[in-house]
N, C-alpha and C positions, 0 to 999 in steps of 0.2 A: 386303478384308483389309488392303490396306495402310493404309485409313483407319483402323481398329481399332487398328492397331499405332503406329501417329501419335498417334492417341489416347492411349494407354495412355502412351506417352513423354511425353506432355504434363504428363498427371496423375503419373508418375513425377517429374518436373521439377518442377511445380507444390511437391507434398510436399518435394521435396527442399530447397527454397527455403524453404517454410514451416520447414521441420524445423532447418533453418540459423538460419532468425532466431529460431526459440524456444529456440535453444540458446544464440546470441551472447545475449539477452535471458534467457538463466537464468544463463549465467558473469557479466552484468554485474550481477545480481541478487546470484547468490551473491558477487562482490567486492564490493558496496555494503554486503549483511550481515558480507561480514567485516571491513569499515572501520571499520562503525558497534560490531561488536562488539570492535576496537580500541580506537576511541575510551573504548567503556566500561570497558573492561580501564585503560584510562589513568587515567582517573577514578576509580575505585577506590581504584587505589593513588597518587596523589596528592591525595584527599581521605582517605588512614587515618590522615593525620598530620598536627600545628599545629606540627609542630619544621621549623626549619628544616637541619638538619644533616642527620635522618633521611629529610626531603623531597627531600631534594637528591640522597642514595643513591639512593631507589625512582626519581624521574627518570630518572637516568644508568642506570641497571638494565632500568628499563621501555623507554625510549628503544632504548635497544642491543638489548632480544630482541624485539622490534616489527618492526624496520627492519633485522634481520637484520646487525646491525654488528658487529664486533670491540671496540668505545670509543664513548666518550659522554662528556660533560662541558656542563658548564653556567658560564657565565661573567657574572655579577654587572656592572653597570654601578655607578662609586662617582660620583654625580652632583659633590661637592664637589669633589675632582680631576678628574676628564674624563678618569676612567680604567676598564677591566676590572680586573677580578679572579677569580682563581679562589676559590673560598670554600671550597669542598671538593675535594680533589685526594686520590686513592686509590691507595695501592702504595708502594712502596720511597722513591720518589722525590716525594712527595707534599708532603713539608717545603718542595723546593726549587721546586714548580709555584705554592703555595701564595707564594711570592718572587714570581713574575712578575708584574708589571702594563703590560699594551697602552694606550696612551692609545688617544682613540676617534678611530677612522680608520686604525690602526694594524692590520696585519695583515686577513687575510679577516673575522675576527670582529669587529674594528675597523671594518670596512668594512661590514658588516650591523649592527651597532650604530649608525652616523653615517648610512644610507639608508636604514634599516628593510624594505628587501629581504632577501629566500631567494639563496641562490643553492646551486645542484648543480656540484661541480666534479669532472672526471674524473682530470685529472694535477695534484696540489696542488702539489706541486713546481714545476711549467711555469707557474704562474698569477703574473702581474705584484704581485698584494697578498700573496701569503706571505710569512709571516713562520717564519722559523726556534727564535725562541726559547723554545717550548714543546719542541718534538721534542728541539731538542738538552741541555737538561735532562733529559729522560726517556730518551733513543736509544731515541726508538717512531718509527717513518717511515709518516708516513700519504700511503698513495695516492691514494683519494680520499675525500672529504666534502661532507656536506649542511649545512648553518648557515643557522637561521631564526631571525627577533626573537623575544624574549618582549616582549608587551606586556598591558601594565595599564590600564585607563580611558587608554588613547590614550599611554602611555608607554612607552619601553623601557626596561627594566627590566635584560635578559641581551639574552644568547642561547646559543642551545641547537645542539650540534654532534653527529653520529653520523661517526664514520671509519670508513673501511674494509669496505667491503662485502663477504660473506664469502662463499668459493667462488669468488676471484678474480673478480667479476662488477665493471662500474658498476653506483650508485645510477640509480632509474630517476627520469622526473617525476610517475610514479604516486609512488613514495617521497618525493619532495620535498613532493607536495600531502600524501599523509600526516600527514608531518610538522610542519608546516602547519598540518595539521587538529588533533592533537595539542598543538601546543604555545600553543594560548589556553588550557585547561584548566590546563596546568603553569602557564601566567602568572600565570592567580587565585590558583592551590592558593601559591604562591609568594610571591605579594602579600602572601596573610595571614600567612602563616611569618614573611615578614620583618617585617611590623608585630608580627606574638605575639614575635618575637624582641627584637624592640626595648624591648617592652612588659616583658617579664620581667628585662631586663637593668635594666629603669630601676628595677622594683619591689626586683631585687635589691641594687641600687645604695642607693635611699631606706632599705630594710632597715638594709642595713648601717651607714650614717649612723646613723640612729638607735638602732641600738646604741650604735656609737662616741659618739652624742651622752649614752647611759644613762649609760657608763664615765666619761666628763668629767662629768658632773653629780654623780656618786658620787665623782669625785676632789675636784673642786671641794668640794662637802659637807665632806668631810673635812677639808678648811683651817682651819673652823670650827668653835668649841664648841659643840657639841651640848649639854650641861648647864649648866644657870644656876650660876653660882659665887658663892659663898658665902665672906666673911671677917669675921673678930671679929678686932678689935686686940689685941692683949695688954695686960692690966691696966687696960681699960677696958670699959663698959658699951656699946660700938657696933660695928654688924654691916653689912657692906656686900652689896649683893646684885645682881649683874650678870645681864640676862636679854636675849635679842634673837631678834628672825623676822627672814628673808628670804624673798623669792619672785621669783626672775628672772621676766621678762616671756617668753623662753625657756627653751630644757633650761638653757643656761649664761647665764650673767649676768656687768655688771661689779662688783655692791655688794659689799661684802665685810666684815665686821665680826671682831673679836676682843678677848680680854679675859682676865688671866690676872695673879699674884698678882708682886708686885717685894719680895720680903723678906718679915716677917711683918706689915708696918702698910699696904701701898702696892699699890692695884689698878690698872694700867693700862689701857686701854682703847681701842679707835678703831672709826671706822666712818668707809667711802670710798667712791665712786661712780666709777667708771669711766667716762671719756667715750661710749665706744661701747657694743656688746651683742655677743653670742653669744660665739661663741670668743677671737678677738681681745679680748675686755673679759678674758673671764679666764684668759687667758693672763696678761695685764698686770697683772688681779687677784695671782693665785699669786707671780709674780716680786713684786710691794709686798709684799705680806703676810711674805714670805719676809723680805726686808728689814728690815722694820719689829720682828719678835719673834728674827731675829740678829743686832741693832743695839741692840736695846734692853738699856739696864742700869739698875742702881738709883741709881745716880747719876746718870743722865743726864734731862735735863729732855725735854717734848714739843720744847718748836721747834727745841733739838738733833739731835733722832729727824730730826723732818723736815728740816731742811739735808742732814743724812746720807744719806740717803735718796734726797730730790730728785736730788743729784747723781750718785745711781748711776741713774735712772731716765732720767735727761735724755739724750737723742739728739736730732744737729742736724735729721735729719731724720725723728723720729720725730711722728705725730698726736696719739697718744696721751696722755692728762695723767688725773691722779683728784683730785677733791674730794677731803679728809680733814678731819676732827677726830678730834682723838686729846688724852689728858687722863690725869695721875697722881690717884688720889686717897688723902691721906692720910686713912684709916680714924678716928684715932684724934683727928685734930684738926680734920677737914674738910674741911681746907683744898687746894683743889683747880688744881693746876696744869697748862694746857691750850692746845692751839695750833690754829689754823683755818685751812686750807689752803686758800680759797675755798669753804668748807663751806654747805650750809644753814642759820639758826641756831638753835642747839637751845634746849629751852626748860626751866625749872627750875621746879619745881612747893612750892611754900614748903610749908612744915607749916601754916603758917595760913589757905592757900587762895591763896594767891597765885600767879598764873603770868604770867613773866614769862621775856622772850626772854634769852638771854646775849650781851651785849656784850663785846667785844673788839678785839684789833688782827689782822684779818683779812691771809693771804700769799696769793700764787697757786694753784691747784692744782698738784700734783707734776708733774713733768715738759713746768711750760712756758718755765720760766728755769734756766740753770744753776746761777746765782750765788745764786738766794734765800735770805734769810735771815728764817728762820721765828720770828717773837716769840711770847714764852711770857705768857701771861696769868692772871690767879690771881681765885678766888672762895670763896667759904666755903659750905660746905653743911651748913647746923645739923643736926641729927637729927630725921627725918623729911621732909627734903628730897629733891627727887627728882630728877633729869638724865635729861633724854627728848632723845635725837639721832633724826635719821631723814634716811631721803635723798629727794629733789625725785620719786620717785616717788608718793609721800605727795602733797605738795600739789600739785603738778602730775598729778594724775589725774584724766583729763576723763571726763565721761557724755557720752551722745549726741546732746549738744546743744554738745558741743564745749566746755563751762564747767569750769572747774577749782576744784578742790578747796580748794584757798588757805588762807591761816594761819589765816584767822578761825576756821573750822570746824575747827581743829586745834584752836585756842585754848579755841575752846567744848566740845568733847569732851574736852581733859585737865582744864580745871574741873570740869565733870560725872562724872568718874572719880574722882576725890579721894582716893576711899576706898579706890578696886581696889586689888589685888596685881599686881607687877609683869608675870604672864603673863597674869591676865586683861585687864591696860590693853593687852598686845600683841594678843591676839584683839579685842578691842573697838575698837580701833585700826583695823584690816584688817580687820572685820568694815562698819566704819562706810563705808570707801571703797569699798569694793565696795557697798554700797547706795546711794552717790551717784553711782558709774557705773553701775548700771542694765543690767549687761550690757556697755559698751562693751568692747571688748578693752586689757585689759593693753599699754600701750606703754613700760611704762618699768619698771624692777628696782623694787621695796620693798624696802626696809630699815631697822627699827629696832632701837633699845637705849637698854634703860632700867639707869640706872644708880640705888639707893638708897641711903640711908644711915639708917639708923631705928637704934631702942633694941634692944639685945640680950637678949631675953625667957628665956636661960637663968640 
């Protein structure tokens, strides 16, 4: 009997034991699926979003009802300073959390940012790396916290904070590995946020430039006459006819041309080249040109203009200078008076086929001497004579063989045009350089202007 009953105690034992371990062996089952179904929970909501603002909520959100915390927060490492940052700070006080920056090593978060250790800490207060200046910003008093790295392909990037464990409890080191376990996923989801973040500010950035660069292209434009202008002398049979292209090599450029009536017999006219390109060239553009047609009078001769001018341009320590030629022409007699500012030289197309460069007494360009004095030069242009200016983008434009464009092929294309009208010789012009560069890219502004003087057919 008693062996029966020994027996029986045994197998009672025995079960009781089994029965034990397939219960520690189901709670540590059921805690491993609720880890794993943590984790997913995490993943979820830190891959719903590519913003980084809205990733940063569901972090701090997901973070805190996981790990049963009161607060959460995520702190940015700014690699260029060697500092945290809060990037997103939530509540009343958020303005002023958003203020603070930890250098790294600074504070507990400082401290897992510089060692890429976790650390669980019971009294934050009591802990030799606290740092006060978050709390006292906020008056939130954290008892205790967990703070773990974020990292990216082997960097730290944050780190990630849970305070205050709720139901007066400590965080356990189940909770730490948790969190842990959680916060590689936040790292990626966060990786990309901040590069998408980067990515949109940049496109929103180039965006906006290139509007601002539409607007300055369309102010720029504006400087310039849009329609070819037209005059007849009075009491005489001759008609003058002023026509010009431009093409920056960008949105904005430095060429700049103009052309507009001095009385009823006198057209004047210029065209300049800016040293540089983009903004800077027409900026410098806008201010000459401005100059040039609130200076000019009917009395006043070209190398007048330019003395005048130059000296308002000239800064001692400005870069800045422009080629010009600019030129009176009287309508009714020819007779054409004109000044060269270290110009390209322009060429005069004879009524009997003749093309032939204009000689003169050449100044500097604007704005490289104070004191220049700009001489005025004189030519007669019979009727049917032509004055073709253009700026060094013309013959200085190379194909992909790096060869330039050069006077010759200038020379031979205004012979062979003889007979165009003055907009067709500007298309034919630009038409001809662009099939000598072959495709190279545009490095330098065009600008031409033809100036005529023919018989007036009314």
């Amino acid at each position: 009997m008693n062996i029966v009953v020994g027996a029986l105690l045994l197998v009672c034992l025995v079960i009781g034991i089994v029965w034990q371990l397939s219960e520690r062996r189901r709670r540590t089952a059921d805690l491993e699926l609720q880890r794993t179904m943590q984790l997913f929970d995490v993943s979820l909501e830190v891959n719903s979003t590519i913003h980084k603002q809205d990733l940063l909520i569901k972090i701090m959100e997901t973070s805190s009802r996981i790990m049963n915390a009161e607060a959460s927060s995520v702190i940015l490492v700014d690699e260029e300073k060697d500092e945290l940052f809060f990037d997103l700070a939530l509540g009343e006080k958020g303005d002023e959390v958003r203020e603070i920056r930890l250098k790294i090593g600074e504070g507990i978060a400082g401290w897992v940012a510089q060692t890429g250790q976790s650390v669980k800490i019971d009294d934050a207060a009591q802990d030799e790396r606290w740092s006060s200046k978050v709390a006292k910003r906020v008056d939130y008093p954290t008892r205790n916290m967990l703070c773990v790295p974020l990292v990216s392909k082997g960097k730290i990037i944050g780190v990630l904070q849970v305070l205050n464990k709720r139901e007066d409890v400590h965080f356990t080191d189940r909770d730490l590995q948790l969190l842990e376990s959680i916060a590689s996923p936040i790292a990626a989801s966060l990786e990309n946020a901040m590069l998408y973040d980067v990515l949109e500010k940049t496109t929103a950035a180039k965006e906006r430039m290139e509007s601002e660069l539409r607007i300055a292209t369309n102010i720029q434009m504006g400087f310039l006459p849009r329609q070819g202008l037209y005059m007849t002398a009075d009491a005489t049979e001759t008609t003058a006819e002023a026509r010009a292209f431009i093409r920056p090599a960008r949105e904005v450029g430095g060429d700049f041309y103009d052309y507009f009536r001095l009385g009823d017999d006198k057209l004047f006219f210029v065209l300049g080249d800016v040293s540089d390109k983009g903004i800077p060239a027409a900026l410098f553009m806008a201010v000459t040109m401005t100059l040039l047609k609130g200076k000019m009078s009917p009395d006043m001769s070209p190398g007048e203009l330019l003395t005048a001018v130059n000296q308002e341009l000239y800064k001692d320590d400005s870069t800045m200078f422009a080629t010009i030629f600019c030129g009176v022409l009287h309508i009714g007699t020819g007779r054409l008076q004109y000044s060269d500012g270290g110009h390209c030289p322009p060429y005069i197309v004879r009524g009997n086929g003749d093309v032939e460069q204009l000689k003169g007494k050449k100044g500097l360009p604007l704005g490289v001497m104070d004191d220049m004095l700009y001489a005025d030069n004189e030519v007669m242009l019979d009727k049917g004579d032509r004055l073709i200016l253009y700026t060094d983008g013309i013959t200085e434009a190379e194909n992909r063989q790096q060869e330039q464009y050069g006077f010759s092929r200038l020379h031979e294309l205004l012979q062979k045009e003889l007979s165009s009208q003055p907009a067709q010789l500007l298309e034919q012009m630009t038409r001809d350089v662009d099939h000598f560069a072959n495709g190279a890219i545009q490095s330098d502004d065009i600008a031409v202007l033809i100036i005529d003087r023919k018989p007036n057919k009314m």
